[in-house]
C-alpha positions, 0 to 999 in steps of 0.5 A: 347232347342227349345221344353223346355217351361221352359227355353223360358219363363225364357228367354223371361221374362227376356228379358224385366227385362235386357231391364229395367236394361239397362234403369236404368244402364244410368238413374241412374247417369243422376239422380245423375248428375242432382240432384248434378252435381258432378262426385263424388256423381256418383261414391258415387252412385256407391260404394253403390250398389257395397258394398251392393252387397258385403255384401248381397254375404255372405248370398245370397247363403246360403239362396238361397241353402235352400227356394224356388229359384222361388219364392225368385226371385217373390219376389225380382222382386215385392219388385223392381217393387214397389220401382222403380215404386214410385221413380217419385213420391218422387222425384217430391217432389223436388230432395232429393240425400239420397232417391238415397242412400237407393234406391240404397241400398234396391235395391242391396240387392234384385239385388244380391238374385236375381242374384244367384237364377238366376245363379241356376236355369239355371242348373235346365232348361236345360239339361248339354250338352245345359248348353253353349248354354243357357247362352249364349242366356241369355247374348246375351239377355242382349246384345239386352237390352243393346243395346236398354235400353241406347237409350231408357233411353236417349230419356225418360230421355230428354223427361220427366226425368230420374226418370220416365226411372227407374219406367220404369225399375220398370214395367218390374220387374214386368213383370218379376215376372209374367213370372217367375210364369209360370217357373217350376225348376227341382232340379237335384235328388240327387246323390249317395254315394259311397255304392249307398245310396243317397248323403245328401243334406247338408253336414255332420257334423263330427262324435263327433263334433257338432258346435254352430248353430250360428258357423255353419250358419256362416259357411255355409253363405260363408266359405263352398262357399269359400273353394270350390273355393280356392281349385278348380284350375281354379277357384282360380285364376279366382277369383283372377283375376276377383277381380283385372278386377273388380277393373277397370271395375265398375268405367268404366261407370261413367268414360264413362258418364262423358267424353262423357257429360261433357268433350265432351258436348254431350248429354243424347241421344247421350251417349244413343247410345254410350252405345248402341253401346256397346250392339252391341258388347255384342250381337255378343259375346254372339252369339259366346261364345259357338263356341269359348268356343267349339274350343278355350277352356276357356284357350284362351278365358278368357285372351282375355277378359282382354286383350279387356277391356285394349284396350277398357278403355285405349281408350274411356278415350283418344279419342274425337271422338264420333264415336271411343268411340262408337266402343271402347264401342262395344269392351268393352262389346264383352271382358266382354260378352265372359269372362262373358259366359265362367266363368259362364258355368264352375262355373256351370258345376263343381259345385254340385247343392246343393253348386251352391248358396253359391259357386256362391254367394262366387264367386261374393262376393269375386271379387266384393269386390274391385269394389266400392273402384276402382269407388271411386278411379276412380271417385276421381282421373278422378275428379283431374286429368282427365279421359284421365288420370286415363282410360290409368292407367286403361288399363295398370292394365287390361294389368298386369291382362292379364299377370297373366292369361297367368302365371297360369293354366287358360293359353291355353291349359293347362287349358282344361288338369287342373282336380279338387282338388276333383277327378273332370274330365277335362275340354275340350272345354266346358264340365266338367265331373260332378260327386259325389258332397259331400262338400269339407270342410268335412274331408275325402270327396273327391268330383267329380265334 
């Protein structure tokens, strides 16, 4: 890891892209929050991005399986920088909520092509058996701009605006788009069919059948990405349980924000720390993911992410104290770095590269479909009745969640002992055999994974 030029480079460059997202995942609610003062035009907010991601899912994959992965993510990363970086500028013009809504919107397009080129491109950087460790050096990255961008933003956000802390996150994408120029990705070479010929690297059509274009890009937008994961065994109910987590999880910062300013009256430097704090946990799991993955296994570490996040949520939303919400925030982001790191690597390892997109696009999309509803539901209900309230009603669901891992395969041990609908090898304690890789969907193939 330490000899490969490419992976540090991607990784250095998008230190500074996290430590920019960080500054806009606090800056963009104190923007709404000083513009409207309403918590609902936060979750509003909120549900927006969620749902532009959610739509962007059913074809970020499929274009992501057949451009230029590096130089879809140069573009994604110019187009936000220009963006972000004109947002002072409109809004000294006067506060105009809308702008809020079409940025956010424009932006969640590019976020998400963005993200699953991300997610692809690591297999192409790093040898199979260091696949671990890279992600787990990429999310304690985004530990440290977690730990740092709150506080940054809040400081910036006192001193001359939230607006200009996003133009800020719009300069490091531009950082980024550089770094990436430098990157070179090396797609995996095409594996054999079963008499040695080369595998294609698109599915093959059905002797005797040859669908409507339209049908088949249809197709291959979301349906080929989903079956793979419906007929995986671990990741089947991981997906059902991430969309349930996810539920609780995307209205938890705004539930967090307007606790800690509204209900507590602190200020915007203060819940700076608090989210920094936050970072701290993410940083250790992050530096831990591997060894436990390694000794533990997936079985025993996703069902502790749940677990952490009830305890996290449930608490943050009772508590007074500015220093125990920081802690309970630190625990928070430790429950969902670990979970984050382990679901990734084996969406990874048992995918076939030339599926990586539309199966990790399938993925997102499908358990980020209930997160905008869970802010909007979220938000309104804390606007009713409170945020003590709806946060202990959010850490009783994460529990049932709990209880539904420990029902499935994902379970202990039995986890590591689950083989692939397709003939794929066990997985054991961070590696998955990865074989023969032809499409699921396609009668009579029976894909290694």
């Amino acid at each position: 890891m330490r000899g490969n030029k490419n992976f540090n480079v991607f990784w250095l460059g998008q230190a500074l892209s996290v430590l920019g997202g960080s500054i806009s995942l606090l800056a963009l609610p104190l923007l709404v929050l000083d513009a409207t003062g309403s918590i609902v035009q936060m979750g509003l907010i909120t549900v927006v991005s969620g749902a532009t991601g959610i739509g962007t899912g059913l074809f970020a994959g499929y274009v992501v399986d057949r451009v230029d992965r590096r130089r879809l993510m140069i573009v994604c990363d110019l187009t936000r920088a220009v963006l972000l970086g004109a947002l002072p500028l409109v809004w000294w013009a006067g506060p105009r909520i809308w702008v809020l809504y079409v940025l956010t919107a424009v932006v969640g397009v590019l976020r998400t092509l963005f993200d699953v080129a991300y997610v692809t491109a690591v297999p192409q950087l790093v040898r199979p058996e260091d696949l671990t460790t890279a992600n787990g050096r990429l999310f304690g990255t985004f530990a440290l701009g977690t730990l740092l961008g709150p506080a940054a933003a809040g400081f910036i956000a006192a001193g001359v605006g939230p607006d200009w802390a996003l133009a800020v996150d719009g300069g490091t994408f531009l950082v980024s788009a550089v770094s990436l120029r430098w990157v070179t990705f090396h797609r995996p070479s095409a594996p054999s069919g079963p008499l040695g010929s080369p595998e294609p690297a698109e599915p093959a059509e059905p002797s005797g059948k040859r669908p409507a274009a339209g049908g088949e890009v249809l197709r291959e937008m979301f349906v080929v990405g989903f079956r793979f994961l419906w007929g995986h065994p671990l990741l089947r109910p991981l997906t059902i349980q991430l969309t349930l987590l996810t539920f609780v999880t995307m209205g938890a910062t705004d539930l967090l924000v307007f606790h800690v300013e509204e209900d507590l009256g602190r200020d915007s430097v203060t819940l700076g720390y608090v989210i920094a704090a936050g970072g701290a946990g993410s940083a250790v799991a992050a530096l831990a993911a591997g060894r436990l993955r390694r000794v533990l296994g997936i079985g025993v570490c996703w069902p502790a992410a749940p677990a952490l996040i009830a305890v996290s949520v449930a608490g943050i939303g009772i508590s007074g104290s500015v220093p125990v919400i920081a802690v309970l925030s630190a625990v928070f982001m430790f429950g969902s770095t670990l979970g984050g790191v382990c679901t990734m690597t084996l969406r990874q390892e048992v995918t076939p590269d030339h599926l990586l997109g539309r199966v990790t696009s399938a993925f997102w999309t499908v358990h980020n479909a209930s997160g905008p509803i869970g802010a909007a539901v979220l938000t309104a209900l804390a606007a009713r009745h409170g945020v003590p309230a709806i946060s202990l009603a959010g850490g009783a669901l994460c529990l049932l969640i709990l209880g539904g891992a420990l029902l499935t395969p994902l379970r202990g041990g039995r986890a590591d002992a689950q083989r692939g609908p397709y003939g794929a090898g066990p997985v054991r304690s961070g590696r998955v055999r990865r074989g023969r890789a032809a499409d699921p969907t396609e009668p009579g193939n029976r894909a290694g994974l």
